[in-house]
C-alpha positions, -999 to +999 in steps of 0.1 A: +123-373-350+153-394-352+151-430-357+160-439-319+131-421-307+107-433-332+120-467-321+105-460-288+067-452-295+044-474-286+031-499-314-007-493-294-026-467-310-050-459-278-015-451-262+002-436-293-030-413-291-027-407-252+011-400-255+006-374-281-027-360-260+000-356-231+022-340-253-004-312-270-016-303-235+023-296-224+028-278-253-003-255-246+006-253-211+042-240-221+025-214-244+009-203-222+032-197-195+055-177-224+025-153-234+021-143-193+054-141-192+060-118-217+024-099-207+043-094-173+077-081-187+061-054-217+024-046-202+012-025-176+005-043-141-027-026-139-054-054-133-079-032-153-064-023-180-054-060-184-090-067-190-093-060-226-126-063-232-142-040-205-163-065-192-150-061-153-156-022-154-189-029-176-198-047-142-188-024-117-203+002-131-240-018-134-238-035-097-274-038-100-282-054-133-286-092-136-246-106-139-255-126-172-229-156-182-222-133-217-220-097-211-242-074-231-218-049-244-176-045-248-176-010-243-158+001-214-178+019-182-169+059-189-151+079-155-160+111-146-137+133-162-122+165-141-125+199-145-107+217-173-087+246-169-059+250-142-065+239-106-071+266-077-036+264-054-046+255-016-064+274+001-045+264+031-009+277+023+003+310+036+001+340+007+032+367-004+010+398-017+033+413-044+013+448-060+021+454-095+009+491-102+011+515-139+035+540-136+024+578-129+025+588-166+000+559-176-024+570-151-040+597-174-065+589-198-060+601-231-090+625-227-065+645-199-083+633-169-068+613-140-082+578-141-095+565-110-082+528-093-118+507-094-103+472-084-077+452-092-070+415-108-051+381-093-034+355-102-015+331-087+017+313-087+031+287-066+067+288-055+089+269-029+117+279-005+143+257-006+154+237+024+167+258+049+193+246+076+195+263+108+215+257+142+193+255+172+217+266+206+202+252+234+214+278+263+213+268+302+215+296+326+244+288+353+236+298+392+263+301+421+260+316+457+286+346+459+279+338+496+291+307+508+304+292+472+286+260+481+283+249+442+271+258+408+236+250+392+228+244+354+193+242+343+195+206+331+192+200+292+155+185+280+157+148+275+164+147+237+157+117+214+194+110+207+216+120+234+249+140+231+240+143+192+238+172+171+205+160+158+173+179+164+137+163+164+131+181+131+163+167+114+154+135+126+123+135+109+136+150+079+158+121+074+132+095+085+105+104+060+131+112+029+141+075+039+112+057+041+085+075+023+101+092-003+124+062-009+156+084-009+187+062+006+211+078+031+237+078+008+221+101-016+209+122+021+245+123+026+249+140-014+222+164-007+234+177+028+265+182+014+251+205-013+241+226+014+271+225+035+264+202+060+287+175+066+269+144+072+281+108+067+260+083+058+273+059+087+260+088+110+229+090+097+220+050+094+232+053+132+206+083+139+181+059+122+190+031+147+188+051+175+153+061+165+138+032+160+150+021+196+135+053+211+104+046+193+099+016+208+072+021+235+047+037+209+050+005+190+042-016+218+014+003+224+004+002+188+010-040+191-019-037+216-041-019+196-037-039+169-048-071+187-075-049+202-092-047+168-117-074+151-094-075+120-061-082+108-050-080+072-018-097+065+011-094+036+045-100+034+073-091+008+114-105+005+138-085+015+177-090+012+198-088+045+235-088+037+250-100+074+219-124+083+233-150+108+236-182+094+224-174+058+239-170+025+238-126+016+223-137-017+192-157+001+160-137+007+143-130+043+107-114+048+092-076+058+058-088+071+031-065+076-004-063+100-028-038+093-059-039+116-073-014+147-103+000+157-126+014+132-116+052+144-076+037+150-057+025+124-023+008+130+001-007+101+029-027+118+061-035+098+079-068+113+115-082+101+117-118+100+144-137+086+122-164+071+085-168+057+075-202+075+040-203+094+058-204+126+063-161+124+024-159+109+018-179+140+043-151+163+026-123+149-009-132+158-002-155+186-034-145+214-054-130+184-092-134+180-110-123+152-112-124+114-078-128+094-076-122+063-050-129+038-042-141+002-039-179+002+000-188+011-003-215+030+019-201+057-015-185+070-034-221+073-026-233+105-028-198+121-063-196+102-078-226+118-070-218+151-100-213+175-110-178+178-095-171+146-121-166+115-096-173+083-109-147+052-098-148+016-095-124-007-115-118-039-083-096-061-061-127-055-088-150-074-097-121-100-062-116-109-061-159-116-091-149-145-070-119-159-045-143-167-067-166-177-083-140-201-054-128-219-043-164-226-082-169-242-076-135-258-047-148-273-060-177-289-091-154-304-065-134-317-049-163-336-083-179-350-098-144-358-065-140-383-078-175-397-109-165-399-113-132-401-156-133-406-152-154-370-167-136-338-154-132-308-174-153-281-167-140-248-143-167-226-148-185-198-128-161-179-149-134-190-175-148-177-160-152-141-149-116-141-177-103-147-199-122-119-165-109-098-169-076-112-205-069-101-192-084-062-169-049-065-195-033-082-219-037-049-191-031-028-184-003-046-222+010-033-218+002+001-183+020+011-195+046+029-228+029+046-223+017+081-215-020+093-247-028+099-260-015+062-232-027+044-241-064+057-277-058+045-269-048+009-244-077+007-271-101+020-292-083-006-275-082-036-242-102-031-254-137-021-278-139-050-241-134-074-223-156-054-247-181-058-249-180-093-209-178-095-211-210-075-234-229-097-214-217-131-179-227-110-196-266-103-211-268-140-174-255-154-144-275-133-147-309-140-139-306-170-107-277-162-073-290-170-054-281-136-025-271-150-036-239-177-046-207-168-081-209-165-082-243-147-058-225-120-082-198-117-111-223-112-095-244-083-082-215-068-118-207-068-130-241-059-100-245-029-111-208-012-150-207-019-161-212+018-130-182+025-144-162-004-179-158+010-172-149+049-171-111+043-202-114+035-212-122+069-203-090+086-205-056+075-167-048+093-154-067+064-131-066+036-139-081+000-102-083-001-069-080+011-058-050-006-054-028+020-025-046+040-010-048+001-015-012-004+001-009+029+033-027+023+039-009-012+056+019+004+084-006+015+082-023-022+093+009-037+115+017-017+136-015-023+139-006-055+163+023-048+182+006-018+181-031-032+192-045+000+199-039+043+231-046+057+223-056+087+195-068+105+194-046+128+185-022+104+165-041+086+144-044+120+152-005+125+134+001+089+101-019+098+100-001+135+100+032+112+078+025+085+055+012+106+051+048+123+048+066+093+023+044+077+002+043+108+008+080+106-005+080+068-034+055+077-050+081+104-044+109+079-016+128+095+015+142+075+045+120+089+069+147+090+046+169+114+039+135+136+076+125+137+088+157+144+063+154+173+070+119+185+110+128+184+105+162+205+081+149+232+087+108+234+120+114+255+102+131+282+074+107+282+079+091+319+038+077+318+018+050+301-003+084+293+021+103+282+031+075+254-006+072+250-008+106+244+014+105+212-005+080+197-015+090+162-051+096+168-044+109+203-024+136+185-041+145+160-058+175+168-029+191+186-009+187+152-038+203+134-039+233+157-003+240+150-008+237+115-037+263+114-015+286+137+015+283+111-010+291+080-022+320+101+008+333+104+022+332+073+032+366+051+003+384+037 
């Protein structure tokens, strides 16, 4: 310390000591922040394997023991491990019977005699057909009367989904799902056509991709009404980098926001582009909505949460993963101290504590995912309260005397801000424990960023959430997105009804796409 700054200390010693209090607590807070930091950048993001100690899979895997403040054991729960041995191909995919006989002259035993066929041995082996390209010519038959030469009829074309294109439903498709669920841009599309010999430019096919999610366009609305239809609605939203956004730097982020919610039997995932993440768009997007939301706690979601008719939820991973980080900083410091002491035990933290009352919440859940409504709401009212209870009672004897700013006093004001949040799933069986299925939902887009970085436009950016909002919906009801675009690109331009849209809905269509998967299997080879 140089002599300036000395200089400026305080003569007091009650403030000398207060100053350097003020300091040590910065210092720890600064530590901290470097070792999640660097947890974040080297270690895996997995919120289980961060927890060290096995305490949260020591809870999940004994829902029904007493939670005690110290667990019992550090020995992680064990999985179920699966069969050895190579797995049986499916029994679903068509089979190529290939016979493999001896020749003549290894037919007779050695005794002389002729040997006999008694059966015969198979294995198995699974093998692909690359993709094949083919031209479809769409042929109208031309009429005239030789009679009176009046005029000539043409059997008109079917509507198609992009008119005057070269682009079949099934090409369309192709490019969709290679786009937005296997996270393959169209410039790299462009690569792999051309290793086939098919001349497509990546300008064409981003225009293809336009004009598709235009034509989809009814569905969606449809799907909008469903959505709002439901008792639920999970929200999420992501950044995203639009290039030509009007009125905005290309360096500054917008937002992919997604809805996942439905009927119990009818499942919708809506993507929506929106250029910024302000409550005003929470507030568009579920605008006339009644019924539970639920959401992480970005306060974007207040005001729309404490509407009337809207029941706000919180969401239990969002205040676990507060305690992970809260744990490795306490594991850090055990570390330190053992290596002073090396005879010293490890006491289990405060943030082991809190995960493991959370960890027996997921444990019960856990018990109750495939009971119905009604059940699940029992078993909570059974065996949840009771742990929430005694979470809430540890979580008043253990924040007063948190330090906001660290780890664990983050975690225990997150807490303390969403309890009332935290404990509405409890109150009906419909409910979530968290919002990870609207995150699990948007991850397909989050990958997928990775390998396109960025939209030019906004129209395409719009175009992209109009698409993967089909396929995930598509995913969400348990149907391959290929077969169901193929379908909604063959059929939605000659759908002139409400029904007939209706009719393409994902659930509507399902078992017509499983009957023409069946009659494909059947006739396969073999």
């Amino acid at each position: 310390m140089n002599e300036q700054a000395a200089e400026q200390l305080p003569d007091d010693v009650d403030t000398l000591k207060a100053l350097l209090l003020q300091k040590q607590q910065r210092i720890r807070l600064l530590e901290e922040q470097i070792l999640l930091m660097r947890d974040k950048h080297f270690t895996s993001g997995s919120e289980q394997a961060s927890n060290q100690l096995g305490f949260f899979d020591e809870a999940e895997a004994e829902a029904d023991a007493e939670p005690p403040e110290a667990p019992a054991t550090t020995s992680p729960a064990t999985t179920p491990k699966k069969p050895a041995g190579r797995q049986q191909l499916p029994a679903d995919l068509p089979r190529v019977r290939r016979e493999h006989d001896l020749p003549e002259a290894e037919k007779i035993c050695t005794c002389g005699c002729q040997m006999r066929e008694i059966g015969e041995e198979t294995s198995e082996q699974l093998d692909i057909i690359p993709a094949k390209i083919q031209v479809i010519q769409h042929v109208r038959k031309k009429y005239a009367c030789k009679a009176c030469e009046a005029g000539v009829k043409t059997t008109p074309l079917p509507a198609q989904p992009i008119s005057r294109s070269s682009a079949s439903p099934g090409l369309l498709a192709q490019i969709t799902v290679a786009k937005y669920q296997d996270a393959l841009p169209l410039a790299r599309q462009e690569k792999i056509f051309h290793r086939i010999g098919v001349d497509l430019p990546r300008n064409t096919l981003a225009s293809w991709i336009i004009r598709c999610s235009q034509l989809v366009q009814p569905l969606l609305n449809l799907l909008e009404d469903r959505l709002r239809d439901g008792p639920i609605i999970q929200c999420d939203e992501t950044p995203v980098q639009v290039l030509k956004e009007p009125d905005k730097p290309p360096e500054s982020q917008s937002y992919m926001w997604v809805r996942l919610g439905g009927l119990s039997d009818e499942s919708v995932v809506l993507y929506d582009y929106y250029a910024s993440r302000s409550g005003e768009v929470a507030g568009t997007l579920l605008s006339g909505f009644n019924g539970y939301l639920q959401t992480d706690d970005y306060a974007g979601y207040h005001a729309v949460g404490a509407e009337k008719g809207i029941i706000h939820l919180g969401c239990w991973a969002h205040a676990r993963r507060k305690f992970i980080e809260a744990q490795k900083v306490a594991d850090s410091k055990n570390k330190k101290s053992k290596g002073k002491d090396k005879n010293k035990k490890n006491r289990p933290s405060k943030a082991d504590i809190a995960l493991n009352y959370i960890g027996h919440l997921y444990g019960i859940e856990r018990k109750c995912k495939h009971l119905s409504p009604e059940e699940r709401y029992q078993l909570r009212q059974a065996k949840s309260l009771p742990v929430l209870n005694k979470l809430r009672s540890w979580l008043d004897k253990n924040l007063p005397g948190a330090l906001p700013k660290t780890a664990l006093g983050k975690a225990l004001f997150y807490l303390q801000k969403n309890w009332e949040k935290l404990c509405v799933y409890t109150e009906d069986g419909r409910l979530n424990i968290d919002n990870n299925g609207a995150e699990n939902a948007i991850r397909p887009f989050v990958i997928g960023r990775k390998n396109w970085l960025f939209s030019d436009t906004t129209n395409g950016a719009k175009a992209s959430a109009a698409l993967y909002s089909l396929i995930e919906t598509a995913k969400a009801n348990d149907l391959e997105p290929y077969d169901y675009l193929r379908r909604v690109y063959a059929e939605l331009p000659q759908a002139n009804t409400v029904e007939a849209i209706e009719a393409l809905l994902p659930w509507n269509a399902k078992e017509a796409l499983l009957a023409e998967k069946r009659a494909l299997a059947e006739g396969g080879e073999g």
